[in-house]
N, C-alpha and C positions, 0 to 999 in steps of 0.2 A: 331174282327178277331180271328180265332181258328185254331190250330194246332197242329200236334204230337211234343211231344216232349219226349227226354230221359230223366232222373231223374238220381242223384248222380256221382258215379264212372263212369258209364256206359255214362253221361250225357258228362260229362269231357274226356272221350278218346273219345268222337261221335266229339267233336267240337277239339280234338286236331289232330285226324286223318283228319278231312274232312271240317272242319270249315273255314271261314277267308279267306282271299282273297290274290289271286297276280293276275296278270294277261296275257295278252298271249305276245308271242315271238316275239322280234324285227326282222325283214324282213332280216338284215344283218346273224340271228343264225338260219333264215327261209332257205335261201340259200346256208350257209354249209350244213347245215343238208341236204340237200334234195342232196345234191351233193354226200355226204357221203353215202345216200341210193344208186344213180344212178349207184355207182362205187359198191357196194356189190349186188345189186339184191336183187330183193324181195324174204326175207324168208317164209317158209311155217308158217302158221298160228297156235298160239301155247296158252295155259290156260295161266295167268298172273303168277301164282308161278311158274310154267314151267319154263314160263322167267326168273324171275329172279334167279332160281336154274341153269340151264341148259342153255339159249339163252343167253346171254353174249358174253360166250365164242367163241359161232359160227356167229357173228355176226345178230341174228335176231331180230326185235322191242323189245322191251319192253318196260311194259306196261305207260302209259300217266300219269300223278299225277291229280287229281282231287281238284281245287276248287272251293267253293262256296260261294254265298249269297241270303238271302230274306228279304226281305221288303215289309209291304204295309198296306194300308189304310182300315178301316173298313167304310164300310157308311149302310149296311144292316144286316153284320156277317152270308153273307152266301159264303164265298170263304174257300178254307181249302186247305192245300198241305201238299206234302209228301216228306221229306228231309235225304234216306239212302243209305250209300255208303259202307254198309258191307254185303250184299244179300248175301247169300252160296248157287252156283251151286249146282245143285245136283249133287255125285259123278258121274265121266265121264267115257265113257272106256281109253281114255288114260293114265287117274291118277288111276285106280283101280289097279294098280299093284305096285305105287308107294310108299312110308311109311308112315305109320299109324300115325304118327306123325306129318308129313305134314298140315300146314295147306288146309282147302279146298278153292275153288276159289270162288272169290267174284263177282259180280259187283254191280252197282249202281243203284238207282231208284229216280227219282225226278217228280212228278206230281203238277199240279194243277185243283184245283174243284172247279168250279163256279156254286153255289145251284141258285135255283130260286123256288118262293111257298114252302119255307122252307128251312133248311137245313140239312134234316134229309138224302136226297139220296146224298151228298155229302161226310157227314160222315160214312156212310157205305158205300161207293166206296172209302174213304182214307183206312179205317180199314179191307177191303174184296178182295179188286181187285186183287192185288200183288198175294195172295194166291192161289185165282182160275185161274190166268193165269199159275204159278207152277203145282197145280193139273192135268192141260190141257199137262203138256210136257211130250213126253215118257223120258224113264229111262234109264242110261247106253250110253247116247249120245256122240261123241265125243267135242269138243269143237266146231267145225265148223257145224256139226249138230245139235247145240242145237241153235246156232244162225242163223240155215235154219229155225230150227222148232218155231222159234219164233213168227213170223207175225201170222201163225195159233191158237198156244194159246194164244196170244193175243184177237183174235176172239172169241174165245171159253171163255177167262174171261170176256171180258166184258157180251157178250150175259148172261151169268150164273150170272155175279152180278147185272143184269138190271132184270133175273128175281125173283133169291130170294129176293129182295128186293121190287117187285111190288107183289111178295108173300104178305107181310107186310102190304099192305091195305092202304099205306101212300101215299100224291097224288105230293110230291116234286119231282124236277130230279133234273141233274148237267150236263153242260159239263164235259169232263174230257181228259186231254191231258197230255200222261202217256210215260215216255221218261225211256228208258235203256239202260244204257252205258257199254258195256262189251269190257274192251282196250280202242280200237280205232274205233269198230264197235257201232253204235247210232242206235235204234231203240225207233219209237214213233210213238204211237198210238192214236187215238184222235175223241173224238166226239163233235160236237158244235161248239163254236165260240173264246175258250180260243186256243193260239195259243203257236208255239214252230218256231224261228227262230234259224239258225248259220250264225254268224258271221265270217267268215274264213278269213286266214292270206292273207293280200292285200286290206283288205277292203268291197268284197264281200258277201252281205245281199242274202239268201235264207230261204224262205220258207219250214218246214217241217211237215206242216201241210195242211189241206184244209179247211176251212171256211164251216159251214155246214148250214149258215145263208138263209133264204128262196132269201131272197131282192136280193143274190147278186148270188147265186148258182144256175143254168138254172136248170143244170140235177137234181138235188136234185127236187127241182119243178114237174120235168115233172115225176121221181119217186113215190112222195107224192100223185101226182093225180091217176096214173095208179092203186097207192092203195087203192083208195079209199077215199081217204082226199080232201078237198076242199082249195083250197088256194089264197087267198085274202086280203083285208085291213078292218082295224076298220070301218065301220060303223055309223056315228054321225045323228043327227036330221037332217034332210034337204036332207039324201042320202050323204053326203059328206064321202069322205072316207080318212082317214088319218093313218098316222103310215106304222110302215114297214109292207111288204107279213108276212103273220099268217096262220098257217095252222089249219083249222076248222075241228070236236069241237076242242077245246080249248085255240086256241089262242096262241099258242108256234110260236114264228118266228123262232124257232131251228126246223132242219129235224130231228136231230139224238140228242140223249141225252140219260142218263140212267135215270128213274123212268119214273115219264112222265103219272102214270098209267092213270088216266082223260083225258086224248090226245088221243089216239087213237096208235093202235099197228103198224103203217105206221110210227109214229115217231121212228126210229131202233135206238139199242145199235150197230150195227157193224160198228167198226172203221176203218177210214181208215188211213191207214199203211203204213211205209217211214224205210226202213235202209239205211243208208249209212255207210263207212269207213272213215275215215280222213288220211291224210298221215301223216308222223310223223311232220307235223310243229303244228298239235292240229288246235283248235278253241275256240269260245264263243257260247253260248247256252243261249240264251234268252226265259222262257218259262213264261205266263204271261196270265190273263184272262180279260176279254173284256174291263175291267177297263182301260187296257192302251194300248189296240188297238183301241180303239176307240178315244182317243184324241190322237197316234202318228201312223205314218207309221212304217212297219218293217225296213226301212234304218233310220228314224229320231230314233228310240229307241236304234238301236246300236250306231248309231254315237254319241248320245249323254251321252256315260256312256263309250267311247275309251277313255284309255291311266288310269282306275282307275281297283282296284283290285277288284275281284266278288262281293266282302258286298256291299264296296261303288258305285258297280256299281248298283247294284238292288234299293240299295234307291234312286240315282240319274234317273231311271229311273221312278219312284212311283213320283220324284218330279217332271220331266220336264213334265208329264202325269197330273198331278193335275194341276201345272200351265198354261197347256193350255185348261184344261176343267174344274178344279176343282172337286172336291169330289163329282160327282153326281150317283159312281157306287162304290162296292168291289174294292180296287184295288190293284192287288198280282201278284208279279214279284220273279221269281229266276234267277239267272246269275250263269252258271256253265263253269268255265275255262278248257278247256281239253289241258294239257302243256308236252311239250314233257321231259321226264325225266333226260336228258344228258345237259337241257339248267338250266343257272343259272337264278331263276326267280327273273324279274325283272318288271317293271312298264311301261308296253310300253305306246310308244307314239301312236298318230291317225295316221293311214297307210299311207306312200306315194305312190305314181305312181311306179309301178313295170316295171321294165326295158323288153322292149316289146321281144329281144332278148333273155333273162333271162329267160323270161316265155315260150318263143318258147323250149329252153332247157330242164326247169323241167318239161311240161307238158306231166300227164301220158295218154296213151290211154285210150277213153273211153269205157266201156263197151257196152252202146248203143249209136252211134251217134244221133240217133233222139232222144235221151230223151233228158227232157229242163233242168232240172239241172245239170245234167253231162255237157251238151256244159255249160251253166252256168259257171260254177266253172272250166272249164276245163282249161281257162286262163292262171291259178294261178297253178293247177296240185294241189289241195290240196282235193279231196273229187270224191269215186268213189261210185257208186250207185247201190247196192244191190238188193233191192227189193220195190216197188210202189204197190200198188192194193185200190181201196177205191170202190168195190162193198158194193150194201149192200145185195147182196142175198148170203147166205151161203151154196148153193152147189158150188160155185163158190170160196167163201172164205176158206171152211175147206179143199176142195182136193178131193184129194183117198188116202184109205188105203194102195192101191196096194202093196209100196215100203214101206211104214214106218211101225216104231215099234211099240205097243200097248203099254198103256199105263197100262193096267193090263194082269194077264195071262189067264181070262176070253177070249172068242171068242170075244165078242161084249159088248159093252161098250160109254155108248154114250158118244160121242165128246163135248156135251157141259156142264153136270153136270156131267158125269164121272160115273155113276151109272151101274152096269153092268148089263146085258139084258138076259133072257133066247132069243136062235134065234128066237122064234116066237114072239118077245119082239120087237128085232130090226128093225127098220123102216132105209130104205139107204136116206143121205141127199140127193139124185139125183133122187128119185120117185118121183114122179107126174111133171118132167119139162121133158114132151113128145115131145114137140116141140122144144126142143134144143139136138141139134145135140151132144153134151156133155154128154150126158145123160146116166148115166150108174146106173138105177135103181139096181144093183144087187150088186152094190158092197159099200163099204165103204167109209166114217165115216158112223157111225150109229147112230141115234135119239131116245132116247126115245118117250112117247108117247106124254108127255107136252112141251117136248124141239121141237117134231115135228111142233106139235098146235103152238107152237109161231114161229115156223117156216113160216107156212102155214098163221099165223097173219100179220106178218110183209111183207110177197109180196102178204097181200091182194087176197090169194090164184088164184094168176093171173101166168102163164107160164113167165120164165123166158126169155126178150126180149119181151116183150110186152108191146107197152104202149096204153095210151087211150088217144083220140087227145081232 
């Protein structure tokens, strides 16, 4: 197993600031707390040194403590993750007027890679991603818009590190399921089958990933074919066909992955995308590659690491994952506690039954009543839901320019490598999908002419909504 890691001084405040483990809030400091919100109102949304400079005094959040742990098992050495809790926003409009002195705001990044036929696209997506998703955001954002603009460069980094990297000639890929914690706002991005669960206070196991697995995914399926790809089982002497759905050529039971280049360009980098909020009582973040979704359920992994602090959680989850399958895959797990800052942290126990009255009380409205995590969670009032989208067509994922900022002071500038374009350069992500009423060939983001080609690669240069039966 291989990972980043800091070195000296810098090694020693990485693990004094963000290291080690405690774990989440007893249900009794669950319910002041939430009480103590109900009676001030919700404050406007504010950077983390904001907070703690200025939101105190006027009652508004501040910011969650973060920690964590990893552990996990080598059986091939192609898993690799990524453990920083010190990111520097780019400066904002709200802090640009602030002191020079100031530190700048932070958040956090925590990913796992799980290689397969190598693991050369695993390590260039721990060492590249982070960067080209930065590259992708405009500048001068406020806090709340940089956490609109996120899901989009999200999109725009992986597609950009899926292709300099199949640049490279090398025929490895990776899942990759890439989590950002700014506060109390969670966003995670994700392609393949390595997954990202929260554990929220009460007990509550969701889902913030999708599974991009052939076997179990309809629509992925019915995608693969529309572009082109043939999708089936291994083949043995006799006609017998065994093993899980594999999408032909090459035999990847992944839809989406980054490298992949022997596979075919129907197998896409575009991820799909989950933010949520947390209310101030935190959570657990279970984020972990097929290693130990394949031998536990997302409720058997949390349940079996409650009432331990984030290290010894992640290894108790690598063990209860080996002993029911044993070491026959990578197997790599991070546990990251998001705890609210005003509670004394302590070692909780496994959650009890929440007083059904109790819950009628803190529960907040939800944003959409038909979405299925919001009713989910809405229980408990602990988790409001942002933003969902897991197309994999990218006129659909990157927007319009209309309203947002550019990213350079160039006209045109493509959205997914960032390279600027004279206009007779720029190609709109929304040409050639004539048959969709969305369709706004004239206007922005804009493609260069290779980010177009892998554009027009990946839906199999088919109109968007269109499948083939």
């Amino acid at each position: 197993m291989s990972s980043p890691s800091p070195s000296g001084a810098a090694a020693a405040h990485h693990r004094r600031q963000a290291g080690g483990g405690s774990g989440l809030v007893p249900l009794a400091a669950l319910i002041k707390e939430e009480a103590r919100t109900e009676r001030r109102g919700s404050g406007s949304m504010i950077c983390a040194r904001e907070e703690d400079a200025a939101g105190a005094a006027d009652g508004r959040r501040r910011r969650p403590l973060l920690r964590y742990g990893c552990a996990a098992q080598s059986k091939k050495g192609e898993d690799f993750f990524l453990l920083r809790t010190d990111c520097a926003r780019p400066s904002t409009s709200s802090t640009s007027s602030s002191s020079a002195s100031s530190p700048p705001p932070t958040f956090a990044v925590f990913a796992v890679l799980d290689g397969h036929n190598g693991n050369a696209a695993a390590i260039y997506t721990r060492d590249n991603l982070m960067n080209h998703v930065l590259s992708a955001m405009p500048r001068g954002l406020s806090r709340e818009e940089w956490l609109h603009a996120l899901p989009r460069a999200l999109v725009a980094g992986f597609v950009k590190t899926d292709k300099e990297f199949q640049s490279k000639g090398q025929t490895s890929g990776t899942t990759a399921t890439f989590v950002i914690i700014d506060g109390w706002t969670i966003t995670v991005a994700s392609v393949g089958d390595s997954r990202c669960i929260l554990d929220a206070q009460g007990g509550t196991v969701s889902l913030l990933t999708v599974d991009h697995r052939l076997e179990e995914n309809v629509e992925e399926r019915e995608r693969v074919t529309a572009s082109g790809g043939e999708v089936g089982r291994l083949s043995v002497v006799g006609g017998a066909e065994i093993g899980p759905l594999r999408c032909w050529p090459g035999g990847l039971c992944l839809s989406r992955s980054i490298g992949d280049i022997d596979v075919g360009e129907f197998i896409v980098p575009v991820p799909y995308v989950k933010q949520v909020k947390l209310s101030n009582a935190g959570g657990r973040l279970i984020i972990a590659s097929d290693g130990i979704w394949d031998a536990l359920s997302s409720e058997a992994a949390a349940k079996c690491c409650r009432g331990l602090p984030a290290e010894l959680a992640a290894k108790q989850v690598v063990k209860e994952a080996l002993r029911t399958r044993g070491l026959k895959d990578d197997t790599t797990c991070i546990v990251v506690d998001i705890i609210p800052p005003d509670q004394t942290i302590q070692h909780p126990s496994p959650p009890k039954k929440i007083n059904k009255l109790k819950s009628i009380i803190f529960r907040k409205k939800a944003k959409d009543p038909s979405n299925k995590l919001t009713k989910q969670l809405s229980a408990v009032g602990i988790v409001e839901e942002l933003f969902e989208e897991g197309s994999a067509m990218l006129s659909e994922r990157l927007g319009s320019d209309s309203s947002d900022r550019r990213t350079s002071s160039s006209l045109f500038t493509c959205a997914i490598c960032q390279v600027d374009l004279e206009p007779s350069e720029g190609i709109s992500v929304h040409a050639g999908s004539v048959f969709s009423s969305s369709s706004k060939p004239w206007e922005g983001p804009f493609l260069c002419s290779d980010c177009r080609d892998k554009k027009d690669a990946m839906e199999g240069k088919r109109p968007s909504g269109v499948k083939v039966l």
